[in-house]
C-alpha positions as a Python dict, from the first residue, in 0.01 Angstrom:
ca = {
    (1, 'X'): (0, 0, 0),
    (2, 'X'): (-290, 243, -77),
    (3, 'X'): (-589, 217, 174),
    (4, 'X'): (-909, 334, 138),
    (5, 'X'): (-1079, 308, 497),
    (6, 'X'): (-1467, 298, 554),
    (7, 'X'): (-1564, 377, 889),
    (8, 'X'): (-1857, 568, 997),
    (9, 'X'): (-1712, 659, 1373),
    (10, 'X'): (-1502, 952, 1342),
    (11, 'X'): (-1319, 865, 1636),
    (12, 'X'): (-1239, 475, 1510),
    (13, 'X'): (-1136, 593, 1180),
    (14, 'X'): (-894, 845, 1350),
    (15, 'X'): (-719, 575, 1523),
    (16, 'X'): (-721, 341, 1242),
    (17, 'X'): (-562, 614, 1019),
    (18, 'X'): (-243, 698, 1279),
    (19, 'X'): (-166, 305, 1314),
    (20, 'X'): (-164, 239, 958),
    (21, 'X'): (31, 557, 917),
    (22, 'X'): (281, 444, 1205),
    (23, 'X'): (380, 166, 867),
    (24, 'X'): (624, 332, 618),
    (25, 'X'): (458, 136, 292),
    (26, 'X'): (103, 207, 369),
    (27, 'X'): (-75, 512, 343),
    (28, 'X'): (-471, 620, 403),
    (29, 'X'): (-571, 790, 16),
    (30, 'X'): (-937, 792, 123),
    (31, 'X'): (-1178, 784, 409),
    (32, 'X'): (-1594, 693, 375),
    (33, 'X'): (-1815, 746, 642),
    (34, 'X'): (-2089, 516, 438),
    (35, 'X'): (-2130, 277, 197),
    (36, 'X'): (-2248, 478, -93),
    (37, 'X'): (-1949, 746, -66),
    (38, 'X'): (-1716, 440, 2),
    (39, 'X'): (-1804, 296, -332),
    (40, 'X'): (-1749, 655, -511),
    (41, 'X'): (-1421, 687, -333),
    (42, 'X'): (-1293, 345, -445),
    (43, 'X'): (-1385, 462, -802),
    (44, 'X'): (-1174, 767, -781),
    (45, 'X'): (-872, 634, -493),
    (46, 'X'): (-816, 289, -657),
    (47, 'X'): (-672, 143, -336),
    (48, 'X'): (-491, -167, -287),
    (49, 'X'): (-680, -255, 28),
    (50, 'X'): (-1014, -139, 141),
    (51, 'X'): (-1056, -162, 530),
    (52, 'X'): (-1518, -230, 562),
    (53, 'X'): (-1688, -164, 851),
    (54, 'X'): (-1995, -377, 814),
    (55, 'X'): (-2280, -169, 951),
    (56, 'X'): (-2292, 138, 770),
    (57, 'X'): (-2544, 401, 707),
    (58, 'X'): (-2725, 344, 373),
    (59, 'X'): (-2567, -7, 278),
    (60, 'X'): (-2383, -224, 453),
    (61, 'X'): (-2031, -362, 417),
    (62, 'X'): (-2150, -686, 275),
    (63, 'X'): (-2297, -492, 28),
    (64, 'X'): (-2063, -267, -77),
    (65, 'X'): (-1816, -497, -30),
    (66, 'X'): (-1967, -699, -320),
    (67, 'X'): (-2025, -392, -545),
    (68, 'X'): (-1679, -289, -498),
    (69, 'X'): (-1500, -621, -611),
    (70, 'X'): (-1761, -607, -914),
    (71, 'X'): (-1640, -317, -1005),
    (72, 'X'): (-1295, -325, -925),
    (73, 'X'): (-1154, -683, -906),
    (74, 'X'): (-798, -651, -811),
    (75, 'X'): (-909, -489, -465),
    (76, 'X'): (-879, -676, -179),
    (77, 'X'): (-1093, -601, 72),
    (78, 'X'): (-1037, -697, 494),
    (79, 'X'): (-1367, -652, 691),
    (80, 'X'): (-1337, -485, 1081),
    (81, 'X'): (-1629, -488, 1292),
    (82, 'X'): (-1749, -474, 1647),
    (83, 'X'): (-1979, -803, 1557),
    (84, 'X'): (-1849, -1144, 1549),
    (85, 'X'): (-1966, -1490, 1508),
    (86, 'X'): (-1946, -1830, 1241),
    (87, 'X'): (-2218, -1720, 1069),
    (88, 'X'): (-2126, -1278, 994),
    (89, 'X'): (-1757, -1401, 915),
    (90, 'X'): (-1873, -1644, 659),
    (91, 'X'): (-2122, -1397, 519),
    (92, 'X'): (-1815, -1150, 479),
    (93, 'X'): (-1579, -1378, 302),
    (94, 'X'): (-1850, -1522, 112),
    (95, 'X'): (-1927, -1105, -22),
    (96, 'X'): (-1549, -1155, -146),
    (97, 'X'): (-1362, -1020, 198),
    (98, 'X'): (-1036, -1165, 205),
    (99, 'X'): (-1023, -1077, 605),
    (100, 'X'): (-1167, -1041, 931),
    (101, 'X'): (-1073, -854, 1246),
    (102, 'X'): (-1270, -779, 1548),
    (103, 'X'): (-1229, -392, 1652),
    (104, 'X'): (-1115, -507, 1969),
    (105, 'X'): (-836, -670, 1824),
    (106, 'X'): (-723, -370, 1530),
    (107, 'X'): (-451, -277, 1736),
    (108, 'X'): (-249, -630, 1766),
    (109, 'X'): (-378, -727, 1466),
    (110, 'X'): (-498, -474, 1173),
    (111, 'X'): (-105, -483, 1079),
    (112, 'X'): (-100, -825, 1015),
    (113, 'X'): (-439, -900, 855),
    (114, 'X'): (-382, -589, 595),
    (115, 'X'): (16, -725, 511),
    (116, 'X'): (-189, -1095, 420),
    (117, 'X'): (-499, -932, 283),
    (118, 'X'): (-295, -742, 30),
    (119, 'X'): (-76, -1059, -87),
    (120, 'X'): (-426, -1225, -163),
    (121, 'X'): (-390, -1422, 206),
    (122, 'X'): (-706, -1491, 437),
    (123, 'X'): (-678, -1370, 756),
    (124, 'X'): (-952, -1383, 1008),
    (125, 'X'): (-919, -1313, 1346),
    (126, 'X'): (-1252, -1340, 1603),
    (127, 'X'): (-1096, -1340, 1925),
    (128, 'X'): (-1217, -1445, 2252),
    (129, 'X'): (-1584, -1270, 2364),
    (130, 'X'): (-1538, -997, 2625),
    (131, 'X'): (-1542, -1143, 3001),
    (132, 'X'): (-1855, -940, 3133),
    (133, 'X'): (-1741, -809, 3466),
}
């Protein structure tokens, strides 16, 4: 599985990349640190799977989410973000996201949600809110 990932935290993407290359059948072709230069990447990487931040410098992942899948139709793309709630979910599957993960929950379950992204699956998972201490 080819992924193209576009994050615009160094450090995130960095940890995102070694667990997806922990998988023998998936590989990173492409990083984006925006919107813009993920859609050029996508044009030029043709990945399988595109893992979206959704607030990016210049455009967001809504956004290029939708200009990606009009461009490119047989990508499937799984939206990761620090944000959660009814209504941002629904806005990314509605862009044409087959997924959602909460950051907080890449490492249990990025895996998972990119295996049933890529067979044309939904998979969102929210998670609980973070108990304030």
């Amino acid at each position: 599985m080819k992924i193209l990932l576009i994050e615009d935290h160094k450090p995130t993407r960095d940890e995102i990349r070694a667990l997806i290359e922990q998988q023998p059948d998936m590989t990173v072709v492409a990083e984006a640190q925006s919107g813009e230069e993920g859609l050029e990447k996508a044009r030029v990487a043709h990945p399988d799977v595109v893992i979206m931040d959704i607030l990016l410098p210049d455009m967001n992942g809504i956004e290029a989410t939708r200009k990606i899948i009009a461009e490119q139709s047989r990508i499937r793309v799984l939206a990761l973000s620090n944000h959660f709630g009814s209504s941002l979910v629904q806005a990314v599957l509605d862009a044409g996201c087959l997924g959602y993960v909460r950051k907080s929950l890449a490492f249990e379950e990025l895996i998972p949600a990119l295996r049933a992204v890529a067979s044309g699956e939904q998979y969102v998972r929210e998670g609980p809110a973070k108990q304030k201490s």
